[in-house]
N, C-alpha and C positions, 0 to 999 in steps of 0.2 A: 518703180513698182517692184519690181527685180530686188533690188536691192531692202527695201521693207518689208518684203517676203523673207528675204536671209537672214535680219536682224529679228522675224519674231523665232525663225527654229533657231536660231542662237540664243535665245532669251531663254524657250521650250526647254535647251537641250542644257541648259545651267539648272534652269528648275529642276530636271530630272535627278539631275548629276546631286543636286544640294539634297534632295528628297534620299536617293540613296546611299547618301554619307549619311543621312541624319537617324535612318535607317540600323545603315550597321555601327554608330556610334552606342545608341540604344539597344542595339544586341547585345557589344560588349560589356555594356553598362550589368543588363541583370543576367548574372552565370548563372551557371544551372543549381548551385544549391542558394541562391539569393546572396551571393557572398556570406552568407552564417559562420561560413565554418573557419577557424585557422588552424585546426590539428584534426586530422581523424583520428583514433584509437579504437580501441575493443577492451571492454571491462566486460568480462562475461558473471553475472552470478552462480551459484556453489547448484548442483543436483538438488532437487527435488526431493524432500521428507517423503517415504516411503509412509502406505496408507495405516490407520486411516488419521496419520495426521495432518494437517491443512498443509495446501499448498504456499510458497512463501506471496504474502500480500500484496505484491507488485508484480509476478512473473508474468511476462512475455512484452514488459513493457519497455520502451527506449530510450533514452536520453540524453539530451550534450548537457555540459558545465561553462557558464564563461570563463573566462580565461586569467580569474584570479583565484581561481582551484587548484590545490596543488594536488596532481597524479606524479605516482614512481616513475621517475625515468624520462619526465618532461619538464622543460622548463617554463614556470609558469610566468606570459607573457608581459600582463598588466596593461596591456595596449601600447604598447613601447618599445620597438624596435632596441633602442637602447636597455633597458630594463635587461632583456632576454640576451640581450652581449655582457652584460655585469655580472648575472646571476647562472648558478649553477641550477641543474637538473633537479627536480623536490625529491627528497630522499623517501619519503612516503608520504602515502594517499590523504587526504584530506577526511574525515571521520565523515563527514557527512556524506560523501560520496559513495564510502566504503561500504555506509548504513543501508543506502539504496540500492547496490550491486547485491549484497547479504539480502537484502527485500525480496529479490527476484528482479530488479531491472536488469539493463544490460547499456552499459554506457560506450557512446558510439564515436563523441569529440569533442573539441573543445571551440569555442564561441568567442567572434568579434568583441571585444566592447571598447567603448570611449580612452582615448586617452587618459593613462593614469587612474581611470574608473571614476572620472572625476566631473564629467559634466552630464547634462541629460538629454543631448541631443541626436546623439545615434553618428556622429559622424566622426572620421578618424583619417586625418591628413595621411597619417604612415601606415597605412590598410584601407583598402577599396571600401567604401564605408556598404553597410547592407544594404539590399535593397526592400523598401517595405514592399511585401507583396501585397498589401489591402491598397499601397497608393502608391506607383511606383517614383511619381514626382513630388514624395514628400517624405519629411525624415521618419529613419522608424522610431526615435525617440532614444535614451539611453539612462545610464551607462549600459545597461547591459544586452544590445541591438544585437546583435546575434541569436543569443539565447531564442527572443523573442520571434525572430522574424523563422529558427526553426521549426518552431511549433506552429505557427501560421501556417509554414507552406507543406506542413504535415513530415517533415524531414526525421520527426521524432513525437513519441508523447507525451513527454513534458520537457523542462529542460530549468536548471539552476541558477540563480542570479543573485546578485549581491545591492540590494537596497540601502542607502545610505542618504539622498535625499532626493527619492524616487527612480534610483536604477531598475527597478522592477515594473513599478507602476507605470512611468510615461511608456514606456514603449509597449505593455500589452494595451493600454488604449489607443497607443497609435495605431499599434498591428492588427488588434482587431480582436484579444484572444484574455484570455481570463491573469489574473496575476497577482499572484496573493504575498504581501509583508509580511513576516512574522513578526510577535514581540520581541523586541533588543534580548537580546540574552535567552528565549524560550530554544532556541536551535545554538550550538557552541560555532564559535568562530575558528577553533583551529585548524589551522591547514588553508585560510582562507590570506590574500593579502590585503591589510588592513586599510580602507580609505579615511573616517573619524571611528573610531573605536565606540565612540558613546551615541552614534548613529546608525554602525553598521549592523542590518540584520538579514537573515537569509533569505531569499526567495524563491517562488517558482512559476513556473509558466504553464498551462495546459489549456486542452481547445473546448475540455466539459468538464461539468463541477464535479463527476463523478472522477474520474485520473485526478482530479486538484485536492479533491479530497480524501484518497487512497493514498497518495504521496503526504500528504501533510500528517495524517495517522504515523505514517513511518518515519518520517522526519522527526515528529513533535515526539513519539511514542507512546501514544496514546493506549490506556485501558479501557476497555468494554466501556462505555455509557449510552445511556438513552438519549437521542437526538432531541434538542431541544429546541424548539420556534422563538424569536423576542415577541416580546409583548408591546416593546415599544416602537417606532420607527421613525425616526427624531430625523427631519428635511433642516439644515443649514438654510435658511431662507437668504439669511445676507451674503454666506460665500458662493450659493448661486447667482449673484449679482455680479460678479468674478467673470463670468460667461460672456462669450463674445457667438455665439451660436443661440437660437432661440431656447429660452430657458424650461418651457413647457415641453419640447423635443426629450427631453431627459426628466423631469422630474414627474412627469403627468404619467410614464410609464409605470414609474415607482409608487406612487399614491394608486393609482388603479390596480397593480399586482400588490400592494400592502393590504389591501381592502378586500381585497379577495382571498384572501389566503388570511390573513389574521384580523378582520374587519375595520372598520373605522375609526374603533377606541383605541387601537394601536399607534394610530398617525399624532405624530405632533410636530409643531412646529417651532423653530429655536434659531436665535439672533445667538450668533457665538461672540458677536465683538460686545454686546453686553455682559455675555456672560464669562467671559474671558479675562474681563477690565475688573471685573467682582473676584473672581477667583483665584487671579494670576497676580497678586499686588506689587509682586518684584516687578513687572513690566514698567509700572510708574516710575521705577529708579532705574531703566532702560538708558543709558544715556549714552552711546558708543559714539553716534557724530553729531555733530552739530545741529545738523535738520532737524530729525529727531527729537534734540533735546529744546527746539525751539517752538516747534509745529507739533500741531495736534494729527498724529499720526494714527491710524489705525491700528488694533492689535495684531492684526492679522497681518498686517507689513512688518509689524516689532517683532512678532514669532518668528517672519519667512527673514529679519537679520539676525534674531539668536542662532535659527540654524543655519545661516551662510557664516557666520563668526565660529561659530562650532567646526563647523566641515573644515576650514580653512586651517585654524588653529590643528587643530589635531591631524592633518593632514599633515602638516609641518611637522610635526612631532614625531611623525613615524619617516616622513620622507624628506625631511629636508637638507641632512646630512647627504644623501645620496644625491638630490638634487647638485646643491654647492660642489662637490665631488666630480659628478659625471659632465655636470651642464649640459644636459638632453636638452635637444630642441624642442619646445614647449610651443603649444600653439600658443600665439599672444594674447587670445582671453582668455586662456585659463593662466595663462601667467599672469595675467594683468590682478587676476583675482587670486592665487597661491599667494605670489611674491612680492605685490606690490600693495602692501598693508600693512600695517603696524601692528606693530607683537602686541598681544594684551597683557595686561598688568594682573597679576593673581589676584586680586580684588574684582576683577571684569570675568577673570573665568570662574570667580565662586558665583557670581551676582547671574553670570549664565547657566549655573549648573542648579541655583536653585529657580531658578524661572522654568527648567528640564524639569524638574521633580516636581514644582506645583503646577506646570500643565497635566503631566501624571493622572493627578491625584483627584486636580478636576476634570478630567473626561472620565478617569473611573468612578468620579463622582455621578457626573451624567449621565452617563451609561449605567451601570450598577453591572448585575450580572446577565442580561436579560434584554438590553438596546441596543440600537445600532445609529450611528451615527451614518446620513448620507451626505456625499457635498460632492461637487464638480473634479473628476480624476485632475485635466486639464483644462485651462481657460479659452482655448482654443483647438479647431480643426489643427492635424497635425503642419507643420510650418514648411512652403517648399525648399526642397532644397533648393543650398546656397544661397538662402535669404536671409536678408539682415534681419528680419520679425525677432530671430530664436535670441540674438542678442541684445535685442531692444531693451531696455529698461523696462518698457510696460508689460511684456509679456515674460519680465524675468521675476515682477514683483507678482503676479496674479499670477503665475506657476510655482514661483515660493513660497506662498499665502496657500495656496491650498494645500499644498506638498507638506506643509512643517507642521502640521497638528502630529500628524502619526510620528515623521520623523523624532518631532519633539521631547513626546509624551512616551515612545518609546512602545504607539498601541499597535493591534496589527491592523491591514487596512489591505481590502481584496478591489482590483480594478475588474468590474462586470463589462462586457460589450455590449450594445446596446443597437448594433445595425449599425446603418448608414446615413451622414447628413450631408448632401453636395459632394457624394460618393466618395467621400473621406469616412473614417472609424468614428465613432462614438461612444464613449463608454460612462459609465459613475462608480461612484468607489461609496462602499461601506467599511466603517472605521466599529472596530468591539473595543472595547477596554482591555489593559496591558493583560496578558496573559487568558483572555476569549478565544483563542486562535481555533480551537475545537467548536466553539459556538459558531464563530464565526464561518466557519466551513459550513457545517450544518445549513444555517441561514443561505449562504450560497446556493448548496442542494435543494434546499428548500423554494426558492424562488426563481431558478435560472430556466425554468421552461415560463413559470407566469409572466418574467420579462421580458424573453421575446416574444412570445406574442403580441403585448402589449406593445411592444417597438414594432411591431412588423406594422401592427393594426394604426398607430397615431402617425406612422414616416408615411404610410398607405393607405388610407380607411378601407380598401374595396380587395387589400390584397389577406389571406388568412382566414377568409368572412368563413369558407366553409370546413377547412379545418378547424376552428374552436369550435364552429357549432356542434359537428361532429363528438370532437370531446369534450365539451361540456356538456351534450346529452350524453355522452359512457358514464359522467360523473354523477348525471343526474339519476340514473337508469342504476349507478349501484348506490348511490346512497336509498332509493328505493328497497332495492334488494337487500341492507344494513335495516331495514326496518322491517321487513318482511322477517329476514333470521331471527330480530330480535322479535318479533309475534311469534316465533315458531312455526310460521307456514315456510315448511323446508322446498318443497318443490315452487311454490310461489319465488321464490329468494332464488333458486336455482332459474328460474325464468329470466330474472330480471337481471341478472350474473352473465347470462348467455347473453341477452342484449346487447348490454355497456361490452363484450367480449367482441362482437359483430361490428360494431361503433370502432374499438377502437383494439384491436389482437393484438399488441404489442405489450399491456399495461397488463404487472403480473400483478398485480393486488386482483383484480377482477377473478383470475386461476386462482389465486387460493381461499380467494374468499369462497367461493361455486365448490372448492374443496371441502371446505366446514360446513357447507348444506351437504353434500352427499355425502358425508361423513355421518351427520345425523338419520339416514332415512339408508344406513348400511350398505351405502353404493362404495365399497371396498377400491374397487380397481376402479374407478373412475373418478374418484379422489385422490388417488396416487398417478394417476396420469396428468390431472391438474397441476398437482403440485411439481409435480418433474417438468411441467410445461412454465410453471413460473417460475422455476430453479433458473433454465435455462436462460429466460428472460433476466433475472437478477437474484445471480448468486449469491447473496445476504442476504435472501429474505430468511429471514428467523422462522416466521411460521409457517412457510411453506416447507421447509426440514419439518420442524413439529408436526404437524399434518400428515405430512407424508408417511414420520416415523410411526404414526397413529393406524393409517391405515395399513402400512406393512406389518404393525403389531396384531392386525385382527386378521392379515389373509397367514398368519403364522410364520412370515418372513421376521424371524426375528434377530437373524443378524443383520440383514438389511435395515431393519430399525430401527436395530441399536447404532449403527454408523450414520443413519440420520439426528438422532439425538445427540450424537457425538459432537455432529457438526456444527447442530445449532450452537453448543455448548465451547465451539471454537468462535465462533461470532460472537456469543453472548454468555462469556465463564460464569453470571452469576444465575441467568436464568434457571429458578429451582425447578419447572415441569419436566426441563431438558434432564435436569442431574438427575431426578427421580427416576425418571422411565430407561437412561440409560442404563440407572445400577442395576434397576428391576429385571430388565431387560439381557445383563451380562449375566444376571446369577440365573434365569430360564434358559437360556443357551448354553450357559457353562453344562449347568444340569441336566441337558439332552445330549450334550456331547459326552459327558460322562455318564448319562447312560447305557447311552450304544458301544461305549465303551470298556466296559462293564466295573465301572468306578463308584463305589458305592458309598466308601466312606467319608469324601472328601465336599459332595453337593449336600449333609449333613451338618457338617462344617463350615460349609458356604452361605447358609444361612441365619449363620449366630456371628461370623465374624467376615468383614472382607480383608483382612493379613493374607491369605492363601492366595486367594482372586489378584491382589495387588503387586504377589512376588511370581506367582507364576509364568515361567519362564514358555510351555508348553507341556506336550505327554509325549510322553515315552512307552512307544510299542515294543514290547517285546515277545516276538514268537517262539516259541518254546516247541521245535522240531522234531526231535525223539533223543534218547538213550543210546547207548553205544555196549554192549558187554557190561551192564550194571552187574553189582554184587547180587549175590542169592541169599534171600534172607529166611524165605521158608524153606519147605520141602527139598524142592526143584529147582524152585524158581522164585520170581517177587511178586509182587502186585503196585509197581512205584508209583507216585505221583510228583510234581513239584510243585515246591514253595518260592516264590521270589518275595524278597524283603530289601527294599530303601529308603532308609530313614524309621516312619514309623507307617509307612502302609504296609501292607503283607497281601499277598495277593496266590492263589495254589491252581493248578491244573485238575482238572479230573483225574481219577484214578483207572491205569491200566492194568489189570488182570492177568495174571499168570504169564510176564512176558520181562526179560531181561533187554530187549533191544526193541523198548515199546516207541510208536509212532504218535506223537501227541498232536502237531502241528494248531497247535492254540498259542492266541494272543493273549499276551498280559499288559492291559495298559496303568502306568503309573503318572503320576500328576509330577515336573520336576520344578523345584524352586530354588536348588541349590547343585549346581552341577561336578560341584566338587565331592557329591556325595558316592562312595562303593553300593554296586549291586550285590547281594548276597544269594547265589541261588544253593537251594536245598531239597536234594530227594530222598522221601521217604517209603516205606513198604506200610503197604497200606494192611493192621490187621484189625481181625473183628471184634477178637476177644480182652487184647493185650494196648498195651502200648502201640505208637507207630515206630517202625527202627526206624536209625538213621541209615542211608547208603551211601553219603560222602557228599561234601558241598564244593563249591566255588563260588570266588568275589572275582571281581572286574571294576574297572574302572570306564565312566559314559564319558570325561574329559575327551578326549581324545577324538568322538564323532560329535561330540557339543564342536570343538574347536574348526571342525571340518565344515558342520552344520552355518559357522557364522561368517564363512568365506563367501554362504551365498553366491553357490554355481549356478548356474541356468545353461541349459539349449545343449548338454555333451553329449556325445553319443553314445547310446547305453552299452554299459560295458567299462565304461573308462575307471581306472584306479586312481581317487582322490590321495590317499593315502595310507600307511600299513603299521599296524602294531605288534610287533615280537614278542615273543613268550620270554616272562620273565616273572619273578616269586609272587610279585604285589600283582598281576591277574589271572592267576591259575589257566592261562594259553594252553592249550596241547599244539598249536601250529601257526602259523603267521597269521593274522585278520587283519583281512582288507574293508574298507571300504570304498564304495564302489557305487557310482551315480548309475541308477536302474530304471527304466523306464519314467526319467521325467524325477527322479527323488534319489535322496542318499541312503542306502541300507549301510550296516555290517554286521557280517556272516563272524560267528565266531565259534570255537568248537573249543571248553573245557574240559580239563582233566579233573575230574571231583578229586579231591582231598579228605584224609582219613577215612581210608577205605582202602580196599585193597584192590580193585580195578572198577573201572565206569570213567564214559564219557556224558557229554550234554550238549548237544547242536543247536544255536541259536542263532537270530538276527533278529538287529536292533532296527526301528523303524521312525521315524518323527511327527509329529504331525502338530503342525501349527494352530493354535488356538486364537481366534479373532477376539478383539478386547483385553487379551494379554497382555501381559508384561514383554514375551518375546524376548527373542535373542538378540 
């Protein structure tokens, strides 16, 4: 009994023991950055454009690169231990990374990926391979598994990858996260290392379509256009048969968010292996092996061997010298598949180059400018690791077959997530035709709230019941109040505005819409509080600027609304409402600044030409202090006034009465557009009967506190001396002039000696004052 008692706590005490090795094997397994990273760095982008022009498009955002980017001063690894002992340091940055550090990101490292960037399964014998954070016991997918699995675990907000036959793709649907292809050639490859050259295109990774689509504008460089929805939404009915997951789990979300969002006449449905076997007719002279050329193969297997013949070939072309050379240890199925195949014959790589171009031509056929093709990311839940599945042949053919359309054709192709199935990722991929990549974004933005819902709602029917109800009565509640405005019941529509606002205070259309009623029924300030309330919410909205700028033009803020029009006009360069009411809006501002400033010839000018308004640099004060020992032109004494003249303004002081060491302390403001221009000043004796005498003049030079002025001091303590200008012929000085930072601004004091004349001084200082909507300094 004794003894059956000690064998079960030695039994007990092995469990325990096995339980906490299995434990802390599993600790080490997931680090703290998911294994993502293999290089930290710091790419910081350049200071901030000074107001009022836009901020750069991506600041305050984050991001890694995998690690076939080349940065100054790193050696870029290629997933290969050996690779990075051959190669030297990249002499400079890779243009695309450059483009997004200039955007306003700020790039933080560099990312895992596949061996030689070459397979898709996320794992890497010679680096801890990542760990997916959506499944910890299964791969994150590849080539580019790092990238991916940082934006997952929130490590950054987007992050770069190199797509070539699905380095982008499989691993944001494994991970759980967005992942968009660009078209072959629409992003440049330099600075990137090459896996097949006529497959490889850029990608990137983020967790909302808004960062996906922020970053792709900068990527792609896009101009202003208007967002555009497809008309079509074209389901792959037969490569969802590819699926090893209930097929209705993904496509019932899509049909349900297509219908709602662009109705029913949108949806269609398309057999690709028919249409593919019509289109594609090089396929029929497909003959690389034997199978193949014996058996009635699908197209959709002939595509996923164009692009496994492609990859390989050209993979060799760029690496195979080095290969032969170094002899890296290669894991054996990617060797098995690099090195253990037969060279093609230049007659097999025209035969597959025009199969590349008229796949092309038929999905830009199908597509047009305006479709989007749907079909299965991957054929299955992600594979556990160390399982034989990822090498299987069947799951190599139905992950090739979906993967090679876009490869192929060269289109671009975004992976959407789509929730959870047996608490693994699920995602679907939409394909636009080559060069859509801006539509195709769009489309993203456009449906990625209607599909999770619909995912939360078909994986759960009971789970989200009361959040869409909610928002779909806000939508109900303002398409109401959309009909209300257009009746003209302004306060009706403002009812029904506040509603959908109760329902659902996050959605800034509801604020600016409530803005355009109270704009109507002269509610000024509560209009402009809407619209700064939906600014906040999302800083693009167009008409919430416009709005805004409307109401701050009627409460008489009208620099305030001219920098709303500004802005919209940085969002949207062509919109004409913006351009109008800005110009409108700078020549009424210009014209009360020079009023108060007592400028009168130049807002005359400003309304027959904008040349003046377009070079104006600022105005120029100038205080005209008193007289020193002036000459005597009457009696006793003078009666002087001054004249100042630069260029062709002219501008005069009042007249001082019977007084040689008159006290004027009057401003003279002048408009400057050329700062290389001499001031002229001139004092006269003022008479009633006669002529004005002269009493001797001086010129001066404004270079000298322009050059000070563009040094842009802030914060000195008053008193401090920027700098000093000596008396010399070319500015009639009587004594040193400083300038000098004075309560918060730069003056300079200057004291002339008039010239032809026989004694007189002239005390002045110069003043600045910057004009908004200028030209500036």
């Amino acid at each position: 009994m004794a003894s059956h008692a000690s064998n079960l706590w030695v039994l007990l005490g092995l469990g325990i023991a096995g339980i906490l090795l299995a434990a802390k094997k599993l600790k080490k397994t997931i680090r703290e950055d998911f294994g993502a990273f293999i290089d930290k760095l710091l790419l910081l982008p350049p200071p901030q454009p000074a107001p009022p022009k836009a901020p750069h498009p991506i600041t305050g955002l984050s991001f890694a690169i995998s690690d076939v980017f080349d940065v100054t001063g790193y050696v870029t690894g290629f997933g290969h231990p050996d690779w990075v002992r051959t190669h030297e340091a990249a002499s400079s940055t890779c243009p695309v990374v450059s483009t997004l550090v200039e955007g306003g990101a700020t790039c933080v490292g560099k990312t895992v990926v596949d061996e030689l960037a070459f397979s898709i399964s996320g794992e890497n014998k010679h680096y801890e391979s990542p760990t997916n954070p959506a499944a910890h016991d299964r791969i994150p997918g590849g080539a580019c598994s790092g990238a991916a699995v940082a934006v997952a675990t929130n490590a950054v907000d987007f992050a770069l990858g190199i797509d070539t036959v699905g380095g982008v793709r499989v691993p944001a649907g494994y991970c759980g996260v967005l992942g968009f292809k660009s078209s072959h050639g629409a992003i440049s490859n330099t600075g990137i290392i090459p896996v097949s050259s006529s497959l490889d295109s850029v990608g990137w990774f983020a967790r909302d379509p808004n960062t996906l689509r922020r970053v792709g504008h900068v990527l792609l460089q896009l101009p202003f256009a208007t967002q555009r929805n497809p008309r079509q939404i074209i389901v792959a009915d037969d490569y969802f048969q590819l699926l090893k997951i209930p097929v209705d789990r993904i496509t019932q979300v899509v049909i349900k968010s297509a219908e709602k969002l662009f109705g029913k006449q949108s949806l269609k449905h398309q057999s690709l292996e028919n249409y593919f076997e019509s289109k594609v007719p090089s396929l029929k002279e497909f003959t690389r092996t034997k199978a193949i050329a014996n058996t009635k193969v699908p197209t959709s297997r002939l595509l996923a061997n164009v692009m496994q013949l492609l990859q390989r070939h050209e993979f060799l072309q760029n690496h195979g010298d080095w290969i032969n050379t170094v002899k890296p240890a290669i894991d054996p199925v990617i060797s098995s598949q690099v090195c253990d195949n037969a060279e093609l014959t230049n007659e097999e790589i025209e035969n597959l180059n025009t199969i590349r171009n008229q796949t092309r031509v038929a999905i830009n056929s199908l597509l047009k400018d305006d479709g989007v093709l749907v079909i299965p990311t991957m054929p299955t839940l992600p594979p556990k690791l160390g399982s034989k599945e990822i090498i299987s042949e069947d799951y190599q053919n139905r992950a090739s077959s979906l993967l090679s359309i876009a490869s192929i054709s060269g289109c671009c192709q975004v992976t959407v997530p789509l929730g959870h199935h047996e608490k693994c990722p699920v995602s679907v991929s939409f394909i636009a035709r080559h060069g859509g990549d801006r539509f195709l974004l769009d489309t993203v933005q456009t449906m990625y709230a209607s599909l999770q819902e619909n995912s939360s709602v078909i994986a759960d029917p009971k789970s989200s019941k009361k959040t869409i109800s909610l928002e779909e009565s806000a939508e109900i509640a303002k398409e109401k109040g959309n009909q209300a405005f257009k009746e003209k019941q302004w306060q009706k529509a403002i009812g029904l505005y506040s509603e959908a606002i109760k329902l659902s205070e996050n959605n800034a259309t509801y604020y600016s819409n409530r803005a355009a009623a109270y704009l109507e029924i002269g509610s000024f300030l509560l209009a402009e509080e809407d619209c700064t309330k939906a600014i906040t919410l999302d800083k693009k909205n167009v008409k919430a600027y416009l709005r805004r700028g409307t109401a701050r033009e009627m409460l008489g803020e009208y620099k305030e609304a001219m920098d709303d029009f500004r802005h919209a006009l940085v969002l949207e360069p062509n919109n004409k409402r913006a351009s109008l009411s800005a110009e409108r809006l700078r020549k009424i501002h210009f014209a009360r600044v020079f009023a108060e400033n007592g400028i009168k010839i130049l807002p005359l000018e400003m309304t027959t030409t904008g040349s003046l308004m377009n070079n104006l640099l600022g105005l120029l004060r100038i205080r005209i202090k008193r007289g020193v020992n002036l000459a005597v032109r009457d009696i006793n004494s003078s009666d002087p006034y001054v004249v100042v003249k630069m260029g062709k303004q002219k501008l005069k002081t009042r007249v001082i009465n019977k007084d040689v060491n008159p006290e004027w302390n009057e401003d003279l403001t002048l408009s400057v557009t050329d700062p290389t221009l001499t001031v002229l000043l001139t004092v006269y004796d003022h008479d009633m009967f006669s002529k004005d005498d002269k009493m001797g003049d001086a010129e001066f030079e404004i270079k000298p506190y322009i050059e000070a002025l563009k040094m842009h001091l802030d914060g000195l303590p008053s008193g401090t001396i920027v700098t000093t200008v000596q008396p010399c012929r070319r500015n009639c000085l009587a004594e040193e002039s400083k300038v000098t930072w004075v309560d918060g601004k730069l003056v300079q004091d200057l004291v002339l000696r008039l010239r032809h004349v026989e004694c007189g001084e002239v005390e002045a200082q110069l003043q600045w004052i910057d004009l908004p909507g200028s030209k500036g300094l």
